[in-house]
N, C-alpha and C positions, 0 to 999 in steps of 0.2 A: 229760441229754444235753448236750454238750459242743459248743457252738457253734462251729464255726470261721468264720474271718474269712480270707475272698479279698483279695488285694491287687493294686490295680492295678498293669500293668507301667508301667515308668516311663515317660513321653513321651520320645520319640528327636526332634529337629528334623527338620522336613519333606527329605526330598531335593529339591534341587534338579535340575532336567534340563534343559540349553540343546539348542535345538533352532536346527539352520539355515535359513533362509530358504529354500521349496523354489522351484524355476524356476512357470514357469508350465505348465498341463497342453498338451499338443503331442495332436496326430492324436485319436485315437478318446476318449482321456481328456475330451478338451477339446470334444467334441462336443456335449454335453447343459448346457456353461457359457457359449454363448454369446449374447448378446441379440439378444431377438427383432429381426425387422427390422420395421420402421414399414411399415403398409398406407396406398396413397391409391385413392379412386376417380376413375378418370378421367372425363371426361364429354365426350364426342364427338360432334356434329351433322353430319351429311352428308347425302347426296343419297341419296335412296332405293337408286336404283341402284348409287351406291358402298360401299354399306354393307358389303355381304360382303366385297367388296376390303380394306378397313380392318381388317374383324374378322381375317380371314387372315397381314394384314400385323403387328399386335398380338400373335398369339400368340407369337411370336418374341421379344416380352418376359417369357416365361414368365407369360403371364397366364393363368390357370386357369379363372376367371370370367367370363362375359360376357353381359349381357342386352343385347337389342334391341329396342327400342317405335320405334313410329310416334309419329312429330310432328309439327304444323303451326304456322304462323305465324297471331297474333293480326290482322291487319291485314283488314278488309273488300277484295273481290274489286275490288269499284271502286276503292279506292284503291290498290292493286296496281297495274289498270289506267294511271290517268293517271300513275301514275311508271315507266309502261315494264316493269315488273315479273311476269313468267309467276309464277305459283301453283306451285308443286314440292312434292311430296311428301318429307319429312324424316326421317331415322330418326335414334333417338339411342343409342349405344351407351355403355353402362355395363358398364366394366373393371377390376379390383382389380386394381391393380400395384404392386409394393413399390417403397419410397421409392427405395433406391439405382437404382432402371431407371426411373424415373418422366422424369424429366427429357432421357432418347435418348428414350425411347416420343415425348415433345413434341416435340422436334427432328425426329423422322423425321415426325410427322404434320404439322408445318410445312412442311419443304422438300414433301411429297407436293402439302398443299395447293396451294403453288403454280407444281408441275411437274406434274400432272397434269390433263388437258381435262377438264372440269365437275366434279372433284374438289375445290371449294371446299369449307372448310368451319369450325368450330370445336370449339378442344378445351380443358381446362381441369381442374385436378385436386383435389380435396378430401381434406385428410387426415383417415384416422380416429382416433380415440380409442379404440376398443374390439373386441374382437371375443370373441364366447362362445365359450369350448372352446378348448383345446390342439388337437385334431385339427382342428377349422376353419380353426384359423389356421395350422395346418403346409399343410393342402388351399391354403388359399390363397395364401400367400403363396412357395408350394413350395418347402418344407424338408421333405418326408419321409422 
């Protein structure tokens, strides 16, 4: 039998292909490139009775989240007492608000606080670092 021998084909130099710099992606292309937005929790103390008023006035910063616990002051009733001081009942309202609204959300609970009769109160924001899931964090931060 009669061996035959295959021969490579010769190597050709690679083609070259310049390509142009493409724009950036516009409308729906560009919908799934863009970063996430930064979540804070806000944290708000009021008056009991004020408390719905606040949550109502909040969702208006697209906040999606809101928990409300009862809260009280650490201070014995007697020393309440001799500083003039009534005992009030406190709720504290915990709101996830994305970073870019975080700061109106502060300003309108400031100027409330102190344009509104026994509407005193405090509010202050923590930012997070994390949140589990793509769908939680579009829920919350509302991007769906």
């Amino acid at each position: 039998m009669q061996e035959k021998k295959h021969m490579a084909a010769p190597l050709r130099p690679a083609k070259v292909v310049r390509t142009t710099r493409q724009q950036p992606l516009t409308g729906a292309a560009n919908k799934h490139k863009t970063a996430p937005k930064r979540l804070k929790l806000l944290v708000t103390v009021v008056d009991r009775a004020k408390a719905e008023f606040y949550m109502d006035l909040l969702q208006g910063f697209e906040i999606n989240m809101q928990i409300s616990a009862s809260g009280s002051g650490t201070a014995p009733s007697d020393i309440l007492h001799l500083m003039g001081i009534e005992e009030s009942e406190k709720r504290v309202i915990l709101s996830l608000v994305r970073e870019d609204r975080a700061a109106a959300a502060l300003a309108m609970l400031e100027e409330k606080f102190k344009t509104i009769k026994k509407g005193k109160g405090i509010a202050m924001t923590v930012p997070l670092t994390g949140v589990i899931g793509v769908s939680i964090y579009r829920f919350l931060s509302n991007s769906r």
